[in-house]
N, C-alpha and C positions, 0 to 999 in steps of 0.2 A: 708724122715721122714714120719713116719707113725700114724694115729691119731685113738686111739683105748677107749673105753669107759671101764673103769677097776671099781670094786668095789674092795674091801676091808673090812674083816671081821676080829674083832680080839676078841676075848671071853671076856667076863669079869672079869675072874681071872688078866685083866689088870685094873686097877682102872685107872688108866689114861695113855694115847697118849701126850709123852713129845715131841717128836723129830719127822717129817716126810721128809724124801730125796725120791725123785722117780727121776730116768733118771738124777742126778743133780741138779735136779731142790728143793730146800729148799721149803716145803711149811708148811704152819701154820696150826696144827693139830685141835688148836680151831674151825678153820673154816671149815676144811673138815669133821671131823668124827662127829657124831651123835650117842649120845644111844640111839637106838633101839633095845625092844624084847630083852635083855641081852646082845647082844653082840654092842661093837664099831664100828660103821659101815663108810665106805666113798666111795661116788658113783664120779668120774671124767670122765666127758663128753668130747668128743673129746681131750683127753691129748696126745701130741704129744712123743711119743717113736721113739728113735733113733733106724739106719737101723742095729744094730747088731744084729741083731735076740731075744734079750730077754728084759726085765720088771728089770731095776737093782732098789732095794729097801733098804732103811735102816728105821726102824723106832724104837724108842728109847720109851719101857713105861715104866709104874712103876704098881708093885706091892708085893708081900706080899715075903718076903724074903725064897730063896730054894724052892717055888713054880712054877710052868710054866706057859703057856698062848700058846694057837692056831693062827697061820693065817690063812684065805681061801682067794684065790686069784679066781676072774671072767675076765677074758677079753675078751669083744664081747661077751658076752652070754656063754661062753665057761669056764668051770669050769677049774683051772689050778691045783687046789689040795689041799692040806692041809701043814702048814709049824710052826714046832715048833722054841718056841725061841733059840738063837743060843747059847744061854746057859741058867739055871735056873737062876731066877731074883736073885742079888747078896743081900748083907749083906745090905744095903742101898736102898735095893728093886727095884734097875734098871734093865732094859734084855732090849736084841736087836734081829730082826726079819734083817736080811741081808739076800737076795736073787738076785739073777739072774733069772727070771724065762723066760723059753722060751715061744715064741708068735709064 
């Protein structure tokens, strides 16, 4: 297992971080993300990633219905790119960011 320092940037066309899954692991998005400068931010320090080779992520926000929202993924300093919702936020204003991203 390997323990890698990831941020997380989500725009603010998300008004709120309902749901955060990384590697399995359930975490509380009250606790991690931060607004900063416009965008939702969350910095984890030494977070333990499993040896398959990528970054598995679900996170669950809300906002403004048939609009979209940005991720940007860091890990280790190393920028991993840019990742749209994995569909436009629905009728009830929810979207999901689901990624596998390789490390």
């Amino acid at each position: 297992m390997k323990k890698a320092t990831i941020e997380i940037k989500i725009e603010s066309t998300s008004h709120r971080i309902d749901y955060l899954l990384l590697e399995n692991k359930n975490l509380n998005p009250q606790t991690h993300f931060r607004f900063l400068n416009g965008d939702w931010v969350a910095k984890l320090s030494d977070f333990p990633i499993d040896n398959d080779g990528d970054l598995d992520i679900l996170i669950i926000a809300i906002g403004n219905p048939a609009s979209n929202s940005v991720m940007s993924i860091t890990i280790d300093g190393v920028f991993k790119g840019t990742f749209n919702l994995y569909k436009p936020f629905n009728k009830n204003g929810y979207g999901q960011f689901n990624q596998a991203i390789s490390i």
